[in-house]
C-alpha positions as CSV (number, residue, x, y, z in Angstrom):
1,X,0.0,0.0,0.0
2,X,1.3,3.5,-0.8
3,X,2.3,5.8,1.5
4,X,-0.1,8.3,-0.2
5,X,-3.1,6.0,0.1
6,X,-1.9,5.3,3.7
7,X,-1.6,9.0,4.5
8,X,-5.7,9.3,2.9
9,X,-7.1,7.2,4.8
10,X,-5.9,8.0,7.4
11,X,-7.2,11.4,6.6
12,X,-10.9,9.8,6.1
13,X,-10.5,8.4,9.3
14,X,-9.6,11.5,11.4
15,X,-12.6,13.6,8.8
16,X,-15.5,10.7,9.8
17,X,-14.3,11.3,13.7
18,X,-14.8,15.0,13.3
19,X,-17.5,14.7,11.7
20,X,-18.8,12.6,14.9
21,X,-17.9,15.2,17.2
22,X,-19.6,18.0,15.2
23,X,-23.1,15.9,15.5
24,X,-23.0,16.9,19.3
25,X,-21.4,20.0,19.2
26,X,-23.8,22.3,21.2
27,X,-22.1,25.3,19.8
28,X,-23.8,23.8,16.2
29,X,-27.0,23.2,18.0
30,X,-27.0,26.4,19.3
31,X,-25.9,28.3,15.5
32,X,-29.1,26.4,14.0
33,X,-31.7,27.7,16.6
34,X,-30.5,31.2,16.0
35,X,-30.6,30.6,11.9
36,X,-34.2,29.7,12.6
37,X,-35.5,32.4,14.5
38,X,-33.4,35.1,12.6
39,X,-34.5,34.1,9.1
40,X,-38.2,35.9,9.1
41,X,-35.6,39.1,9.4
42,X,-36.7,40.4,5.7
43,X,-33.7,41.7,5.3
44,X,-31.5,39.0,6.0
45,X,-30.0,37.9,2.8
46,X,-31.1,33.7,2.3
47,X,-27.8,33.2,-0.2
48,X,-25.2,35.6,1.1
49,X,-22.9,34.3,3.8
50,X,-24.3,36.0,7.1
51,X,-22.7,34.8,10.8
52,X,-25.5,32.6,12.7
53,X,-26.3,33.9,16.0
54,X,-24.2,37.2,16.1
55,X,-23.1,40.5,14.7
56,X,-19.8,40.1,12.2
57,X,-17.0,42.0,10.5
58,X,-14.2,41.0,8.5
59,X,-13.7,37.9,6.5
60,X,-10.5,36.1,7.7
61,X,-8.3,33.5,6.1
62,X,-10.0,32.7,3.2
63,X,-8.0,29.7,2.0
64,X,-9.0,26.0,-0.3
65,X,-7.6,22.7,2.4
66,X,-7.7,18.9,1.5
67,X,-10.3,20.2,-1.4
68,X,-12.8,22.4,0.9
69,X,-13.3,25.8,1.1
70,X,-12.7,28.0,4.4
71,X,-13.7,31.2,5.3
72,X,-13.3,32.4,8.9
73,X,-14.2,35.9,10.1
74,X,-14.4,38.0,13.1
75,X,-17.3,36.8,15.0
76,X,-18.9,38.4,18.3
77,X,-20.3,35.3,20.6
78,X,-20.4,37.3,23.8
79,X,-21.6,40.8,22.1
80,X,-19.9,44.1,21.7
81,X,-18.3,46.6,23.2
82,X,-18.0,44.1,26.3
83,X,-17.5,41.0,24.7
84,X,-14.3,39.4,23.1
85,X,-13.8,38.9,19.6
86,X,-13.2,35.3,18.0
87,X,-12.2,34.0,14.7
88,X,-15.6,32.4,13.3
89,X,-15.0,29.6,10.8
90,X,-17.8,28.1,8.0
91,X,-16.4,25.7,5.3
92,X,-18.0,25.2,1.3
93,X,-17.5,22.5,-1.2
94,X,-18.4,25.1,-3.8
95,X,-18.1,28.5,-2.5
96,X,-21.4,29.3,-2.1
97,X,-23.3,27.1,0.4
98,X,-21.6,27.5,3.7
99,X,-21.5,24.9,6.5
100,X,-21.3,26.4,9.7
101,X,-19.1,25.3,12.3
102,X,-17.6,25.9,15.7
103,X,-15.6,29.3,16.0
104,X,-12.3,29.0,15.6
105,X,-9.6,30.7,17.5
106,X,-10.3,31.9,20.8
107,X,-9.3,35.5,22.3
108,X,-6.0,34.6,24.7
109,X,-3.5,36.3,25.7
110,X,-4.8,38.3,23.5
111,X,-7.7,40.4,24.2
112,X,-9.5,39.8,20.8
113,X,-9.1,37.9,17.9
114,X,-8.4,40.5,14.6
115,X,-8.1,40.2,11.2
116,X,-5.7,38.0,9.4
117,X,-4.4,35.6,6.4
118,X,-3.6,32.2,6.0
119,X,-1.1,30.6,4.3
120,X,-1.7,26.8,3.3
121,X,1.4,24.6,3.3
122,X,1.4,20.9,2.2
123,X,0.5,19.2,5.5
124,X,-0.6,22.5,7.8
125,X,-2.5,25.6,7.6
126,X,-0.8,28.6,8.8
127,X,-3.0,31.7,10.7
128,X,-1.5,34.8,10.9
129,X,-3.7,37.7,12.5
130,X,-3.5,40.7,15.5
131,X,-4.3,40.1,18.8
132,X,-5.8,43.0,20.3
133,X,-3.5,44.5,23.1
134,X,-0.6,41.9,22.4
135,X,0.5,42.0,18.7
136,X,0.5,40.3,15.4
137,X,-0.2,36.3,16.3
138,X,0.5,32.6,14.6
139,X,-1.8,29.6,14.9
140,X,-1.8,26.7,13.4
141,X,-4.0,24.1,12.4
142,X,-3.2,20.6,10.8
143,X,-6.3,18.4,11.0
144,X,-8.7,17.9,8.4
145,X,-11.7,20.7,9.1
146,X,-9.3,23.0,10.6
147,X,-11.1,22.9,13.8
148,X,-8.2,22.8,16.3
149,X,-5.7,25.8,16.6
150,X,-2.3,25.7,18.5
151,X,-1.0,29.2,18.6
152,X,2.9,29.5,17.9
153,X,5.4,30.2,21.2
154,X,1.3,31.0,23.1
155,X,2.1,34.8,22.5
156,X,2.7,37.3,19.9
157,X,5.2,37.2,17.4
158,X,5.6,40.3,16.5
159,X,4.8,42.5,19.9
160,X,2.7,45.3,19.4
161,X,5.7,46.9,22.0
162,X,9.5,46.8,22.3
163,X,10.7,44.9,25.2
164,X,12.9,48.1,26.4
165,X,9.9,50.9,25.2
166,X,11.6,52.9,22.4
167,X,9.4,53.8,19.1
168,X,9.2,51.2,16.9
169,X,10.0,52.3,13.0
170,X,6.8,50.0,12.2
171,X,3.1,49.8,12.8
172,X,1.9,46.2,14.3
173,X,-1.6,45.5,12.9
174,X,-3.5,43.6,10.0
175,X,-1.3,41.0,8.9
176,X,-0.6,38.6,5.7
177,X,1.8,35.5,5.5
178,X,3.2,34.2,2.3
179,X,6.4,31.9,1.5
180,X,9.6,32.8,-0.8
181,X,12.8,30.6,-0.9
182,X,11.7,28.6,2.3
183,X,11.2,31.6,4.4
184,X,8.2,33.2,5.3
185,X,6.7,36.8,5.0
186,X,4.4,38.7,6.5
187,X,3.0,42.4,5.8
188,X,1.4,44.4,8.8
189,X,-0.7,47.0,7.8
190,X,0.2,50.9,9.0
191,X,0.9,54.1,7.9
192,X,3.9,56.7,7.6
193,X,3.8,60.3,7.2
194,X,4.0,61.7,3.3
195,X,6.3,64.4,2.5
196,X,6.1,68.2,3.8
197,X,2.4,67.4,4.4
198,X,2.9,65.1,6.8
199,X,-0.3,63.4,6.1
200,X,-0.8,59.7,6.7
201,X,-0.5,57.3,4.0
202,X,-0.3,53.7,3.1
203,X,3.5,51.5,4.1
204,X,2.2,47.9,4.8
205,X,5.4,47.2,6.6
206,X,7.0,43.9,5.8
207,X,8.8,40.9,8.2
208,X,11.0,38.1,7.5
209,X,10.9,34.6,9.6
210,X,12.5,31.0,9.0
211,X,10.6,29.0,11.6
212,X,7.1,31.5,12.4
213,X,8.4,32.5,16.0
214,X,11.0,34.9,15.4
215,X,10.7,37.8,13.0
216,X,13.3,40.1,11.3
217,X,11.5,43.6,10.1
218,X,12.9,44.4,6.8
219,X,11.4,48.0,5.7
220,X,8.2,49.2,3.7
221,X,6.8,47.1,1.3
222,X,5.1,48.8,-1.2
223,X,7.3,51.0,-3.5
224,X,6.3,53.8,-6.3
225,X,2.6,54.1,-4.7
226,X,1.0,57.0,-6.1
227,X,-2.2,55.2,-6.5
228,X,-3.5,55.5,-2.6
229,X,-5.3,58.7,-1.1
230,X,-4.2,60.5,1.9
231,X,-5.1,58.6,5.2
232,X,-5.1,55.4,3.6
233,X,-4.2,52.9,5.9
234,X,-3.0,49.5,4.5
235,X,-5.1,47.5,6.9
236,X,-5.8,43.8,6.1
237,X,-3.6,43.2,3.5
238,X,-3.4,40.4,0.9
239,X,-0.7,39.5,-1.4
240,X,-0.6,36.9,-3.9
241,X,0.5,36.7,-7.6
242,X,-1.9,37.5,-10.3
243,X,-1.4,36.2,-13.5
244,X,2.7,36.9,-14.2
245,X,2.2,39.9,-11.9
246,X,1.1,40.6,-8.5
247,X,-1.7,42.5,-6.0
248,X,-2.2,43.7,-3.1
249,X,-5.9,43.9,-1.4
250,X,-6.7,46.1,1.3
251,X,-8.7,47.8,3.3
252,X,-8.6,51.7,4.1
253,X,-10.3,52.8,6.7
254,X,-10.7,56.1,5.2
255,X,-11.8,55.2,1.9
256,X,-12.6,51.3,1.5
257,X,-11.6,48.3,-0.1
258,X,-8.6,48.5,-3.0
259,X,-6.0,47.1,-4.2
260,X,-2.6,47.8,-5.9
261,X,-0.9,46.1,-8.8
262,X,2.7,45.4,-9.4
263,X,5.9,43.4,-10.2
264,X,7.3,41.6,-7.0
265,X,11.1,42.6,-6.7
266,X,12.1,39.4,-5.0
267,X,15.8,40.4,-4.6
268,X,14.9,43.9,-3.3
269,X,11.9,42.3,-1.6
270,X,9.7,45.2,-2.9
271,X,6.6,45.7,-5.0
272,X,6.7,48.3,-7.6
273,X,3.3,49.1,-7.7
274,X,2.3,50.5,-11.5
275,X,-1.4,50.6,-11.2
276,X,-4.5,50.7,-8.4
277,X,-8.0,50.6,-8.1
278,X,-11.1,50.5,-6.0
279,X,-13.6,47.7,-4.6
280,X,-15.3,50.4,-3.0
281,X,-16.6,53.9,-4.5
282,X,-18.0,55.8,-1.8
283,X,-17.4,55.8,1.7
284,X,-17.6,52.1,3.5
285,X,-20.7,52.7,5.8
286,X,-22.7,52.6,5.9
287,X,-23.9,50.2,3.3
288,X,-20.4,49.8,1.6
289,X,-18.5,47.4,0.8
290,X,-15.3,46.7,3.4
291,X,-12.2,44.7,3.6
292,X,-11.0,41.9,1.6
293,X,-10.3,38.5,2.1
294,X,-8.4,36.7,-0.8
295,X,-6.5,33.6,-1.6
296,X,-5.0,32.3,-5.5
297,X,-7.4,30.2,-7.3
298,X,-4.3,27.7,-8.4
299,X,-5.3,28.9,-12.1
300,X,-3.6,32.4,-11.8
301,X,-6.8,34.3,-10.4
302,X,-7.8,35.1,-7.4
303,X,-10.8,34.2,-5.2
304,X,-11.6,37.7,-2.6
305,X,-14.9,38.1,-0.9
306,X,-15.8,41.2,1.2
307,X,-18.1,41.7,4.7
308,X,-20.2,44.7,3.5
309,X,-21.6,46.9,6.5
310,X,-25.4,47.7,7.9
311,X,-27.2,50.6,7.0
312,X,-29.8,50.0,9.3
313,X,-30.2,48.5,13.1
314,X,-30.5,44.9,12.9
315,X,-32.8,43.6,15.3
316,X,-31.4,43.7,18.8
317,X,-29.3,46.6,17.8
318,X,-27.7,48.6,21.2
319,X,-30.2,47.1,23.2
320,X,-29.3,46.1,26.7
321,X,-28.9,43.3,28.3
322,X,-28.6,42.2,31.3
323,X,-24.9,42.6,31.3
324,X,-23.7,43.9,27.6
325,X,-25.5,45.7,24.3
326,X,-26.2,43.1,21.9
327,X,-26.2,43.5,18.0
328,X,-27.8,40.3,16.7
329,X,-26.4,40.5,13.3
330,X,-25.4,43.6,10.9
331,X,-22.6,42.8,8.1
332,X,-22.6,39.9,5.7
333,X,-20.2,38.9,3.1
334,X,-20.8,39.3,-0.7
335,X,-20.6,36.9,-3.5
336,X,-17.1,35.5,-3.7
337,X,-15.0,37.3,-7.1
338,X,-13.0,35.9,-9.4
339,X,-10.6,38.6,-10.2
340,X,-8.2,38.0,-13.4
341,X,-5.6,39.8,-15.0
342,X,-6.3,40.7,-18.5
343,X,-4.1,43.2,-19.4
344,X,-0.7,44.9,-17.8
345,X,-2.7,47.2,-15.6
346,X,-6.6,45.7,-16.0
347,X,-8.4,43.2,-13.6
348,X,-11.8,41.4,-14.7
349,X,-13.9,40.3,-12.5
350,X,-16.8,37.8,-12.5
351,X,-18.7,36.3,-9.6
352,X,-17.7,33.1,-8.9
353,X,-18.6,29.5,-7.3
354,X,-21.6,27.6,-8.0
355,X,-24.1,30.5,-8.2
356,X,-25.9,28.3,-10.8
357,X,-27.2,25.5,-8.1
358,X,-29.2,28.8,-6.4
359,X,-31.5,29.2,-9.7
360,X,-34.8,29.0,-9.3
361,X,-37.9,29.5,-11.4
362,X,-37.5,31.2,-14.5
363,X,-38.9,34.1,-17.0
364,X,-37.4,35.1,-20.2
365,X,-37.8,38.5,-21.9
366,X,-37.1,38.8,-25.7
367,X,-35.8,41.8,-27.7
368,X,-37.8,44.6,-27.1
369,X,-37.1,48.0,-28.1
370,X,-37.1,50.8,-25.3
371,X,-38.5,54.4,-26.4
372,X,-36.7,57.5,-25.2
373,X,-37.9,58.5,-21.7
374,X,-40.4,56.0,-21.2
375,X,-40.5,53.7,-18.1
376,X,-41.1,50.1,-19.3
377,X,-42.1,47.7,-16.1
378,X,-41.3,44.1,-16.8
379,X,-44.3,42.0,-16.4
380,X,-44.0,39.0,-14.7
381,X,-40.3,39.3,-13.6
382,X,-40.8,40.5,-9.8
383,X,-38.6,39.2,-6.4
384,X,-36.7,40.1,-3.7
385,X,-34.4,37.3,-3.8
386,X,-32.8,37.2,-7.4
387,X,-30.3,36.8,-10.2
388,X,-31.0,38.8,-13.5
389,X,-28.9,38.6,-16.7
390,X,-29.4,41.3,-19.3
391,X,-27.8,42.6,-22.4
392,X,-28.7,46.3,-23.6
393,X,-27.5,47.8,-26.8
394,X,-27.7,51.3,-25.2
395,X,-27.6,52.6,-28.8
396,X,-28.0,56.8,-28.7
397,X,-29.0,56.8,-25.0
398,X,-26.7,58.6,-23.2
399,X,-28.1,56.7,-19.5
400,X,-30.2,53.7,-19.2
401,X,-31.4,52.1,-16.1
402,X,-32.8,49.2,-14.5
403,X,-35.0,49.6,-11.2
404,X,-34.9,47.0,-8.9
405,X,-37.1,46.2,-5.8
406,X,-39.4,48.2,-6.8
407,X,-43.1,49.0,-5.5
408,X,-45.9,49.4,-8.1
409,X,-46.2,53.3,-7.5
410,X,-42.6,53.6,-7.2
411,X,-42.7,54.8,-3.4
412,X,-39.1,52.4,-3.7
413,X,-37.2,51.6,-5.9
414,X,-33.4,51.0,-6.4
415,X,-31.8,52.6,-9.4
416,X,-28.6,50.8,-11.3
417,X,-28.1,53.0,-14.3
418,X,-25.5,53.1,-17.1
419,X,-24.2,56.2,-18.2
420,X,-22.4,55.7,-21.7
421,X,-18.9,57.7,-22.1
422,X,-19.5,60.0,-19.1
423,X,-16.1,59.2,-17.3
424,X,-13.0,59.8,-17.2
425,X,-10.4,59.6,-20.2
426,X,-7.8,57.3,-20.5
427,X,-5.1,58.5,-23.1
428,X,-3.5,55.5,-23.8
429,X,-6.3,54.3,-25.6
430,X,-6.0,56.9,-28.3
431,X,-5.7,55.6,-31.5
432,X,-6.1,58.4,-33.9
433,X,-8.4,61.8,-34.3
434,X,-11.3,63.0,-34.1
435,X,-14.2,62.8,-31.9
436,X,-14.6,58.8,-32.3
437,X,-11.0,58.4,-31.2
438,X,-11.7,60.8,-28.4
439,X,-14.9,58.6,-27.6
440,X,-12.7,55.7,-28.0
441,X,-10.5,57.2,-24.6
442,X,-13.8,57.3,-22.0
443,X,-14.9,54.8,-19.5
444,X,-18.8,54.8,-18.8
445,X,-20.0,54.8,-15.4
446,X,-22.1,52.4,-13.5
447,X,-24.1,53.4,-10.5
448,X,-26.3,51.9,-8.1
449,X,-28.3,54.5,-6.5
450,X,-30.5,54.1,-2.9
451,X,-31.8,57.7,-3.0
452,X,-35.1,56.2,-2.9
453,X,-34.6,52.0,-1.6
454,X,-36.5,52.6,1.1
455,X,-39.2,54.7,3.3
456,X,-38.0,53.0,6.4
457,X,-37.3,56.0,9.1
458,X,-33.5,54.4,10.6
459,X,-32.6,53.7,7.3
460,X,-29.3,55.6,6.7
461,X,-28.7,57.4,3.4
462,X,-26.1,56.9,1.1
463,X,-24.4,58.9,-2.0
464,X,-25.1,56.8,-5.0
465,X,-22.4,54.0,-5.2
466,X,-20.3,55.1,-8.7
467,X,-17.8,53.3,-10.3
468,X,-15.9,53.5,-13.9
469,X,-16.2,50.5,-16.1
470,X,-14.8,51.2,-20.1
471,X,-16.8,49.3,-22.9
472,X,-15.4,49.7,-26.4
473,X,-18.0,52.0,-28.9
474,X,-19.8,49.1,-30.3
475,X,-19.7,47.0,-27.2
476,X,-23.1,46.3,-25.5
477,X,-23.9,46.2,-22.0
478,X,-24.1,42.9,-20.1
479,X,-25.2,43.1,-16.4
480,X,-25.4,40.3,-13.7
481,X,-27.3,41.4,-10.9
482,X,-27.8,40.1,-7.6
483,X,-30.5,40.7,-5.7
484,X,-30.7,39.5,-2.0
485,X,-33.3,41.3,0.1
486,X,-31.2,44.2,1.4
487,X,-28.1,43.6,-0.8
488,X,-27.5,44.2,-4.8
489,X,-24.3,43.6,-6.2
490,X,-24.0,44.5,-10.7
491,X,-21.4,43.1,-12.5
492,X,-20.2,45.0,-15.9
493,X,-18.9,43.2,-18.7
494,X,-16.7,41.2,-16.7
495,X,-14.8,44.1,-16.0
496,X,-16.4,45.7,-12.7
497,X,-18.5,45.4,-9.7
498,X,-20.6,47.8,-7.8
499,X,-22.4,46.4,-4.7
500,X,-24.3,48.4,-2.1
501,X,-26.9,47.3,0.9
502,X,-30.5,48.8,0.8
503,X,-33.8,47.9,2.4
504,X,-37.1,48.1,1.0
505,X,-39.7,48.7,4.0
506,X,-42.7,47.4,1.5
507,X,-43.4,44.0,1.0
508,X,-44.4,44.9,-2.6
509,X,-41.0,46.5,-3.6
510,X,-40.4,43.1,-6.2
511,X,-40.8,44.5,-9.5
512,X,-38.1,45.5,-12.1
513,X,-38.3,48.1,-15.1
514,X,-36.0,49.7,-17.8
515,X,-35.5,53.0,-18.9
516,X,-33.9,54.4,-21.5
517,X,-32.7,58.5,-21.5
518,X,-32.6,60.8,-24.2
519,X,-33.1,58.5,-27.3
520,X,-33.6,54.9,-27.4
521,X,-32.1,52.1,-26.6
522,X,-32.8,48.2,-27.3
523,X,-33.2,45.5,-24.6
524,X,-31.1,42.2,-26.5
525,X,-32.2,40.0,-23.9
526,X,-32.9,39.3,-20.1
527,X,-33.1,36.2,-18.0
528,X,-34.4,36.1,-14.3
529,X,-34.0,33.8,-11.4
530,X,-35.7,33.3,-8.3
531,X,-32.7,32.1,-6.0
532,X,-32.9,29.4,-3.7
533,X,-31.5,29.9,-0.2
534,X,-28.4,28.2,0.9
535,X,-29.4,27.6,4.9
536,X,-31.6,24.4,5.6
537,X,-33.6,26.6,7.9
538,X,-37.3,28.0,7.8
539,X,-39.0,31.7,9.1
């Protein structure tokens, strides 16, 4: 018998006793009573990834182990302020239907579990994250559901403090791990002061270690970054290679989630950063999108999904309890992306995972032509819980725009609208004169706009989510919307994504039109789904 078929059963074996041990988890038990009574919420999305009995923030440690997907994420099981923060933990076969199970790393010496990356080696998975009051921390886990975490030297590897007091020349934060010549590095987010200014920017500061418990800090990672705003931040950061080149997500607390593209330097130990752009395109809450979590697809993409932020009380919201206020839940995660290098400097994105499975019933509208300011509601193609595919030939409209959750006076309704060649311009793409070459240079814009989502009083408003997206002259629109009861995330050609909460107060806000602007414009096609929900639970 080979040792490999040795070393998988043995595997099978350890998997079928876990599996044993979960059946009378009471933490489990517990996650599926809460699931119950939390689904008649109607805003809590039925195939978004949403934490089971608590409030939630970042995603953590996204990584693929013995062919399983694993997500953890900050998770709140005693509250907030009071409580402590863990690292929660649900695993997917497909990346899309989510298995709960028990949390995963426990606050200690640390005061709370933060956010983190993993690293996955051939026979472990490596956790790096910050511990609250103590400094960046290293865990790891070996057995086949990652359920049991052994935390490296029991204390932080990186102190937040020097032993003897003096400045240190880095921020300790957000970290990520990665591997090079059989030694390990890690980023920690921070900031250093830019210039005569002296404003705050972006310097994810980077460490070098050969055995996980003793780190060397090296110097600044990030080199030639002009692509960052003042006050950017660098928190949870995650590096991998893209294609032949390489990005960096993050997370700014001033301005959202982004991400920076570059050639690694491996003898310098630098990136050279050469381009950067946004996952987020207003301001995080409320109702933005927030940090990343992000790990290579093995096929030169890679997977990132996002915890996107309340813009309302959830149920239980800073009530008090007997000993602590209580949030019951408030963030979820979005789809998981698929983002792709298709040029130097240009990232595609598509949703990704087996959406598919989540289809539904089914209506089909054919060509139809759409006259110049004129509203067209589509009959029959109406829910709050749903995935629409359309192509629009915008022709001589200069906007056109689909309404979604809409009521039938339009008291609601959520606006994503197209604007053709009203962005910026992009001189590279010039490739001649005149006013079609100039046209040539534009990106368009796409928008999702909650001016008018919802007549729910604690509902707070939001600046219309904008974001550029460039489609060549003749190219026609293709959207992919997802519609989850208080989320809607619109993917563009394969080449951007726009997401935003909202939160219809009527119970007939389903219904979907079209609108062309200033001339017409011709609908090519446009499939709807009713989604199914990923949690075995009923309201």
């Amino acid at each position: 018998m080979s040792t490999t078929h040795l070393a998988s059963t043995a595997d099978d074996a350890a998997r079928a006793a876990q599996e044993a041990q979960l059946r009378a988890d009471p933490s489990l038990a517990r996650f599926a009573e809460s699931r119950r009574r939390l689904a008649a919420d109607p805003h809590r999305p039925i195939y978004h990834f949403v934490s089971p009995e608590s409030m939630m923030n970042d995603p953590n440690g996204l990584c693929r182990w013995r062919g399983q997907w694993h997500l953890f994420y900050q998770a709140f099981p005693e509250g907030w302020p009071n409580g402590r923060i863990y690292w929660g933990h649900a695993v997917s076969d497909d990346l899309i239907h989510w298995r709960d199970l028990p949390y995963a790393i426990a606050p200690g010496p640390e005061k709370h579990c933060f956010s983190g990356a993993t690293l996955v080696e051939d026979d472990r998975v490596i956790a790096m994250y910050h511990g609250v009051g103590a400094g960046n921390m290293v865990a790891v886990a070996s057995d086949p559901l990652l359920l049991n975490w052994e935390k490296v030297t029991g204390q932080a590897v990186i102190p937040i403090q020097s032993p003897d007091g003096p400045p240190l020349p880095y921020a300790v934060f957000d970290p990520c791990i990665w591997k090079k010549d059989g030694l390990y590095y890690a980023l920690s987010g921070g900031t250093l002061p830019h210039g005569p200014s002296g404003r705050r920017t972006r310097a994810d500061f980077l460490f070098r270690s050969a055995n996980l418990e003793t780190w060397e800090y090296l110097h600044p990672f990030v080199e030639e970054d002009i692509f960052g705003m003042a006050g950017d931040d660098g928190a949870c950061p995650y590096f991998w290679p893209i294609g032949d080149r390489h990005i960096l997500l993050h997370f700014s607390h001033h301005s959202g989630g982004k991400y920076v593209l570059g050639d690694y330097d491996t003898a310098r130990d630098k990136l050279v950063a050469t381009h950067g752009g946004r996952f987020t395109f207003g301001p995080w809450h409320p109702g933005g999108v927030h940090a990343p979590s992000a790990t290579p697809d093995g096929q030169g993409g890679v997977i990132v999904i996002f915890n996107m932020n309340q813009a309302k009380p959830s149920p239980g919201w800073l009530t008090i309890s007997p000993d602590q206020p209580v949030a019951e839940w408030n963030q979820i995660m979005s789809l998981p992306r698929r983002l792709m290098l298709v040029g130097k400097d240009e990232l595609a994105v598509e949703p990704t995972g087996d959406i598919e499975s989540l289809r539904g019933a089914h209506q089909r509208v054919d060509a139809l032509t759409l006259p110049a300011n004129q509203e067209i509601v589509l009959e029959g193609v109406q829910g709050n819980a749903m995935e629409i595919v359309a192509e629009i030939d915008p022709q001589q409209a200069p906007m056109v725009e689909m309404n979604v959750l809409r009521s039938p006076g339009k008291e609601e309704t959520t606006r994503i609208v197209f604007y053709r060649q009203r962005g910026y311009q992009n001189w590279e793409r010039m490739t001649g004169w005149g006013m079609d070459a100039f046209a040539s240079t534009l990106d368009s814009f796409i928008t999702i706009d909650s001016s008018y989502s919802s007549e729910l009083p604690h509902v707070l408003s939001r600046a219309p989510e904008t974001a550029p997206v460039y489609l060549a002259p003749d190219e026609t629109l293709k959207l992919r919307v997802f519609i989850d009861r208080s989320v809607i995330e619109v993917f563009v050609n394969g080449r951007q994504c726009v997401a935003q909460r909202v939160y219809p107060g009527r119970p007939d806000s389903l219904w979907v039109s079209l609108r062309a602007q200033g001339g017409e414009a011709v609908l090519r096609s446009l499939d709807a789904w009713k989604m199914k929900s990923i949690y075995d639970v009923e309201a």
